[in-house]
C-alpha positions as a printed Julia matrix, in Angstrom:
88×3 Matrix{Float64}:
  -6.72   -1.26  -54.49
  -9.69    0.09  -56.24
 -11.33   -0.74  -58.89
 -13.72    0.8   -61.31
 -16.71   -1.74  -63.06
 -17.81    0.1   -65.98
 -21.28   -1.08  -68.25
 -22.4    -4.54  -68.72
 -19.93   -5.91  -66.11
 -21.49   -3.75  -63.08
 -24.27   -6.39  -63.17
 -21.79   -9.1   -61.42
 -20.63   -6.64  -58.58
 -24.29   -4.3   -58.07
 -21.47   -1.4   -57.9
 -19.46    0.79  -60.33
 -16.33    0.3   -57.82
 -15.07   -2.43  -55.79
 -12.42   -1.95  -52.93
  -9.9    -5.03  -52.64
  -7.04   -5.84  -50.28
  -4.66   -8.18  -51.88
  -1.41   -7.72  -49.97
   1.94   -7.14  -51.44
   3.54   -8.42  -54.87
  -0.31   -8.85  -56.04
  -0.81   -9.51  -59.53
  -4.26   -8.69  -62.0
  -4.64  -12.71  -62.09
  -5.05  -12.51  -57.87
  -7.18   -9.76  -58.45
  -9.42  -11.46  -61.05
  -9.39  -14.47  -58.49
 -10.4   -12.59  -55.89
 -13.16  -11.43  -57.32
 -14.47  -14.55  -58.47
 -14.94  -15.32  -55.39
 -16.86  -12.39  -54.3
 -18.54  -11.95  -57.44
 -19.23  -15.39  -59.14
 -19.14  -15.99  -62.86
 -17.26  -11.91  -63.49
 -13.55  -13.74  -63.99
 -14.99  -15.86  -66.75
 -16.61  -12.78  -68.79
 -13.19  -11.4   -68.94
 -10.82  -14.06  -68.55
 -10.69  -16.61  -71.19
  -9.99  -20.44  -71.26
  -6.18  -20.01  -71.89
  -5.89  -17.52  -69.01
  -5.9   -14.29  -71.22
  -7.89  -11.5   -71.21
 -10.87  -11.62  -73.51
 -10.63   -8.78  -76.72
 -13.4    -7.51  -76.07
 -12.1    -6.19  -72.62
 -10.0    -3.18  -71.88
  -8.17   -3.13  -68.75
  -5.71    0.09  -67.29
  -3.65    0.07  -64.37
  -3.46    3.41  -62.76
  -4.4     4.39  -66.58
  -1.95    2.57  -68.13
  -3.69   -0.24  -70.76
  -2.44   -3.68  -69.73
  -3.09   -7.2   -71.23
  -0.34   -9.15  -69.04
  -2.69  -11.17  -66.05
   0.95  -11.13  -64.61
   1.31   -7.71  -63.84
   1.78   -6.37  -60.56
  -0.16   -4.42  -58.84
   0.63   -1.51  -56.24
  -1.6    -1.47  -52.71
  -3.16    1.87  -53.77
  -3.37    0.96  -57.52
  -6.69    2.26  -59.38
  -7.76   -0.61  -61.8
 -10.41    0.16  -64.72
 -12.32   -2.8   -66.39
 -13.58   -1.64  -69.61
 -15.84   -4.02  -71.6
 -16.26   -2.74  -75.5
 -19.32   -3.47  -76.68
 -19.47   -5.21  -79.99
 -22.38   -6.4   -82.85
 -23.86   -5.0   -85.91
């Protein structure tokens, strides 16, 4: 699957877009875990404490918005991680 790092969070990965291999009947929570452990410390900027996405994140599945860290995910799948940027 691919996925595309957009602003703040391309500072974890060095890269706007990540290739992973997660094998069949993957989910976006295997995903995140995955790349925690290529890319320390990126799960918890956009995974919080009760295992939900944080609201300042946007997240689309072959550009479809999805909250659910239980959703599957296809081989060829094209994930976007959008973080909103927020303050006054």
């Amino acid at each position: 699957m691919k996925l595309l790092i957009t602003g703040a969070l391309r500072s974890y990965t060095g890269a706007a877009e990540v290739e992973l291999d997660l094998g069949a009947g993957a989910t976006l929570a295997a995903m995140f875990d995955a790349l925690e452990s290529r890319y320390p410390g990126l799960r918890f900027r956009v995974v919080d404490e009760q295992q939900r996405l944080r609201p300042n994140l946007r997240l689309f599945v072959d550009g479809v918005g999805v909250r659910d860290l239980a959703h599957g995910l296809r081989r060829d799948a094209a994930v976007a991680l959008v973080l909103a940027l927020s303050g006054g």
